[in-house]
C-alpha positions in Angstrom: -2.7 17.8 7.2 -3.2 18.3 10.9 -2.9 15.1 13.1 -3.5 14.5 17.0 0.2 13.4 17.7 -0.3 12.6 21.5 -2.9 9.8 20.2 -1.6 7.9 17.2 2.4 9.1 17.2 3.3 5.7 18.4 1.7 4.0 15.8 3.0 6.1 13.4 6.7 6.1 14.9 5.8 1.9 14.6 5.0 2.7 10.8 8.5 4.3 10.1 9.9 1.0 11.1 7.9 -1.0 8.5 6.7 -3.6 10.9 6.1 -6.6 8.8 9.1 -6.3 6.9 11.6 -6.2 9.9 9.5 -9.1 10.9 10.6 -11.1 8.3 14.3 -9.9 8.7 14.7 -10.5 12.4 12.8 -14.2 12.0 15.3 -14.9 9.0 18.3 -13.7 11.5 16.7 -15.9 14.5 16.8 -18.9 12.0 20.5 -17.9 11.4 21.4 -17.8 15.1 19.4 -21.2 15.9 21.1 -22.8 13.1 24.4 -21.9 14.0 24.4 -23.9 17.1 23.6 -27.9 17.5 21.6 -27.1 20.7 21.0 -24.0 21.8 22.1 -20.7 21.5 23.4 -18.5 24.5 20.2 -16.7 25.4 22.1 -13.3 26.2 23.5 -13.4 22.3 20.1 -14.6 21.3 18.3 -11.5 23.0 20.6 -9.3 22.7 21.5 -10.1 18.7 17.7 -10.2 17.9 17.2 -6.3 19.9 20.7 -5.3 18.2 19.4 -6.8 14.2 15.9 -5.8 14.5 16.6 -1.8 15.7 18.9 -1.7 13.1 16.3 -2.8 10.4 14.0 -0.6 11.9 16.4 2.3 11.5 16.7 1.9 8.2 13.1 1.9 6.7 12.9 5.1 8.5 15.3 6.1 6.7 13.7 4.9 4.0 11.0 6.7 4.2 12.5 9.9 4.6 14.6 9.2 1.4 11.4 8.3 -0.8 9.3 10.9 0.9 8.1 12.8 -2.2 7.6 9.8 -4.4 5.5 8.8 -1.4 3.1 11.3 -1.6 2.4 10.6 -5.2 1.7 6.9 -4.9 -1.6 5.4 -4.0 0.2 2.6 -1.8 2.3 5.1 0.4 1.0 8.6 0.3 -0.7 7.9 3.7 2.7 6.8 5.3 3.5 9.2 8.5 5.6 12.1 6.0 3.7 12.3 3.4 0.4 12.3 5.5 2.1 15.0 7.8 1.8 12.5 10.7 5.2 13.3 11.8 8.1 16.2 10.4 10.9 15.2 8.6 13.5 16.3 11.2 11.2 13.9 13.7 12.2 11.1 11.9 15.3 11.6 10.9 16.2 11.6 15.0 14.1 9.0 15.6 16.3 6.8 13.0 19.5 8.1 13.9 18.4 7.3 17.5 17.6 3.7 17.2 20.4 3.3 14.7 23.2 4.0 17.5 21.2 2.2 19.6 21.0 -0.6 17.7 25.1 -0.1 16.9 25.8 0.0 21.0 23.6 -3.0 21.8 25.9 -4.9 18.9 29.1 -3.8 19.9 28.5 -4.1 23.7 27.0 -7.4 24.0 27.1 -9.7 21.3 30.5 -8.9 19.1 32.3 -5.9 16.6 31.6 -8.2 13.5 28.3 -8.2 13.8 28.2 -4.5 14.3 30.7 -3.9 11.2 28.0 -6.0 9.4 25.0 -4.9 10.5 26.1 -1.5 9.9 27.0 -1.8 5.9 23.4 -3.8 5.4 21.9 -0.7 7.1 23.9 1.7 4.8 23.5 -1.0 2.0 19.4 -0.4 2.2 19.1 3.2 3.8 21.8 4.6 1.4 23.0 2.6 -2.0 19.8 1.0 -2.8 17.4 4.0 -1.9 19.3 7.0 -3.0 21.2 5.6 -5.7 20.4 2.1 -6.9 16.4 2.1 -6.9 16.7 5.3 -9.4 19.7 4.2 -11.5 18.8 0.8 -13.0 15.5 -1.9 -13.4 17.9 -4.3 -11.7 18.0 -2.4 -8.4 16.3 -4.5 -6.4 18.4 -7.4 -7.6 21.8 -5.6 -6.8 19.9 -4.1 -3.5 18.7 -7.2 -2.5 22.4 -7.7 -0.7 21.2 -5.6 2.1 18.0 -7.6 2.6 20.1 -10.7 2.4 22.2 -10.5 5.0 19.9 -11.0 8.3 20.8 -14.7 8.3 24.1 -14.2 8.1 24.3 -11.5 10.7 22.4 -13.9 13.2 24.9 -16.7 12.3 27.6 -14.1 12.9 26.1 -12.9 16.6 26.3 -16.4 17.9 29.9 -17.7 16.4 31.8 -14.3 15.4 32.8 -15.7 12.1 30.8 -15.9 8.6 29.9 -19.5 8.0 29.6 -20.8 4.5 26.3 -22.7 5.7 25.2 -19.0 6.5 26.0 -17.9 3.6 24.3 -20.3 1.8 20.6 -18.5 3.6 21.7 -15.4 1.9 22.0 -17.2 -1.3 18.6 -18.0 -0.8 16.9 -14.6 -0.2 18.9 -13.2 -2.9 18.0 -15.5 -5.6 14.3 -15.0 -3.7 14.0 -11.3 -3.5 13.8 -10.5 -7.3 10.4 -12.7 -8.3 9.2 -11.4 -4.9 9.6 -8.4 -5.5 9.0 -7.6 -9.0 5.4 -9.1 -8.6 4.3 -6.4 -6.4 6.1 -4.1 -8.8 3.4 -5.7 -12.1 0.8 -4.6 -10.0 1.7 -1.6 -8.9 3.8 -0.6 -12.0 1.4 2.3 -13.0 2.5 4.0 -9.3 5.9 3.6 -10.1 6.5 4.9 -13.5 4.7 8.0 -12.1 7.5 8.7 -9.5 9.7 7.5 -12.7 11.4 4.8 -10.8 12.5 2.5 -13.4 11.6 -0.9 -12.1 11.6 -4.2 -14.3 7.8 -3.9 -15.6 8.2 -0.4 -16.4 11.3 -0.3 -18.3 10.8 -3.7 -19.8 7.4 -4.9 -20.0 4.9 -6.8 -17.8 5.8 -9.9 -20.5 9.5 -9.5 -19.9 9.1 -8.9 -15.9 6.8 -12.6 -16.0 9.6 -14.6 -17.9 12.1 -13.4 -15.3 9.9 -13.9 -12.5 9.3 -18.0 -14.0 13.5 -18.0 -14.9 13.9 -16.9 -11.0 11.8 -19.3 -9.2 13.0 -22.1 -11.0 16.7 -21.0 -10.1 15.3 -20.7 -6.4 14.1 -24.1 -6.4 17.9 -25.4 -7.4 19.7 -23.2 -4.7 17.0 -24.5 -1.5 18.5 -27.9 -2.5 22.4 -26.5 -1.3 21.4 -26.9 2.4 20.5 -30.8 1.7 23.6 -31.2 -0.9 25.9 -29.5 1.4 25.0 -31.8 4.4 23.5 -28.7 6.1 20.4 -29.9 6.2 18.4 -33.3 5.8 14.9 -34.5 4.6 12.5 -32.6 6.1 14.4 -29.7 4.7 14.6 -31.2 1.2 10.9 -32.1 1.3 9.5 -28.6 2.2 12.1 -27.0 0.2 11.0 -28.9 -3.0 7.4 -28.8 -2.8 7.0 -25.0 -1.9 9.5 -24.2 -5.2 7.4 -26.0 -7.1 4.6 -24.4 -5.8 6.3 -21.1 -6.6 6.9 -21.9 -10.0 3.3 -23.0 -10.3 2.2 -19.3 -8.9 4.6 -17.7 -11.9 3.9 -19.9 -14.3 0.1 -18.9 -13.8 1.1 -15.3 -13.8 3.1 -15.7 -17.0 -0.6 -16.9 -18.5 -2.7 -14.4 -17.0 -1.8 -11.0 -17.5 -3.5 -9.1 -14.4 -2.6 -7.6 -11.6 -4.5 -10.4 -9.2 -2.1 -12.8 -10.5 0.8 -11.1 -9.9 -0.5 -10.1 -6.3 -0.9 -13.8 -5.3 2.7 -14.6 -6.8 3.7 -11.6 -4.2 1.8 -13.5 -1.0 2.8 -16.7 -2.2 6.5 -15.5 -2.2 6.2 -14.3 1.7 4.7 -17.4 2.9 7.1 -19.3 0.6 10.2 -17.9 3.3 8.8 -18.3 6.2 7.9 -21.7 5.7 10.9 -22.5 4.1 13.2 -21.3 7.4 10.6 -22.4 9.1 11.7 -25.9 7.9 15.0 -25.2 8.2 14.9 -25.0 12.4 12.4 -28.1 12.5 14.9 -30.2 10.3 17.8 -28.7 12.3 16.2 -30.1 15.6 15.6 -33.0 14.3 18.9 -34.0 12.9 20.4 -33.1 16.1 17.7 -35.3 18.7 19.2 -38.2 16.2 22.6 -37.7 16.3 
């Protein structure tokens, strides 16, 4: 498939770096670096941190979609992604990955501090490598185990302020762990058809839609017990508590309705649920953060 390059390339080169995901991961890693601090972070960590985290993310979904090129092509959701379309060659992206990797590696190691670097650089093999190559064909709980990688952003940003892994920090990866599986396995219901094509043994395919729903309901009630570490731990207070209990409820509601419906709607709205579930729930995090410390 031919493609006018000097046009669109930049918006495919944007594509590679799957925009809305390393959205999420560079706001989760901001809420890590804001939340390290009572006040304020130093700006040049801030900027530099954020650049440093989010190239590094970036590098690896292109990566990523290198890796998963051919089971790209055969899926509905991803065969018009830049490779498999024939937006952009393989040994263009591969640079372009590598380049924004080292990049991403310099900017860490240069100006914000080598333990960030270290870590920043195992998530991005973590995702790019283990989980792609190896773990997402190897086992229905890959995106459990895999979800590690995807984890880590809040600890990273925690790490680019202080230079040491706080067990408050560590505590937000808790979080996205236990919240990665029923977020991810929704989409994976809907789009289950797409997957056992590629053969790619996710949860619904290898175990049933039923099964898939009862861990999706066991995970979000799970979730709703670790948000309350941040307000048990002193971490956080009760604007924190609040948000954190309404919204699991919420996300137990949204399972508990896809455990009774068996379609793919269902399990799509659990999906969006599940990202607006994070956001808000960081997002709660900073507020309550801030507000703690204009009262102390």
């Amino acid at each position: 498939m031919t493609h006018n390059t000097s046009t669109f390339s930049w918006k495919d080169y944007l594509e590679l770096c799957k925009p809305r995901v390393v959205t999420l991961i560079v706001f989760t890693a901001i809420v890590g670096m804001l939340l390290a601090v009572p006040c304020l972070p130093p700006l040049d960590k801030l900027f530099w941190g954020t650049l440093g985290i989010g190239l590094a993310a970036s590098s690896a979904a292109a990566i990523n979609h290198y890796i998963d090129q051919t089971a790209d092509a055969e899926m509905r959701r991803t065969r018009n992604r830049p490779l498999p379309s024939g937006h952009l060659s393989a040994k263009n992206v591969l640079l372009f990955a590598g380049v924004i990797g080292v990049l991403a590696m310099l900017i860490l190691v240069v100006f914000v501090n080598p333990l960030t670097a270290g870590l920043t650089f195992l998530s991005l093999i973590g995702y790019a490598i283990i989980y792609t190559v190896y773990l997402k064909h190897a086992t229905p709980q890959n995106i459990v185990i895999g979800g590690a990688a995807g984890a880590a952003p809040p600890v990273l940003g925690w790490c680019a302020i202080t230079d040491n892994v706080d067990p408050h920090s560590l505590l937000l990866f808790l979080i996205i762990f236990v919240w990665t599986p029923p977020h991810f396995w929704a989409l994976a219901i809907a789009r289950r058809d797409e997957y056992a094509k590629v053969e790619i043994p996710m949860l619904p395919v290898t175990h049933g839609i039923e099964f898939t729903r009862l861990q999706i309901l066991l995970y979000t009630i799970l979730l709703l017990i670790v948000t309350l570490l941040p307000y048990l731990t002193g971490m956080s207070g009760l604007i924190y508590l609040m948000t954190a209990v309404i919204l699991g409820l919420g996300f137990i509601y949204s399972a508990l309705l896809m455990y009774r419906h068996n379609d793919n709607r269902a399990a799509m709205k659990t999906f969006f649920f599940s990202l607006w579930y994070l956001t808000i729930l960081f997002a709660a995090l900073l507020i309550d953060h801030y507000f703690l410390y204009r009262l102390s």
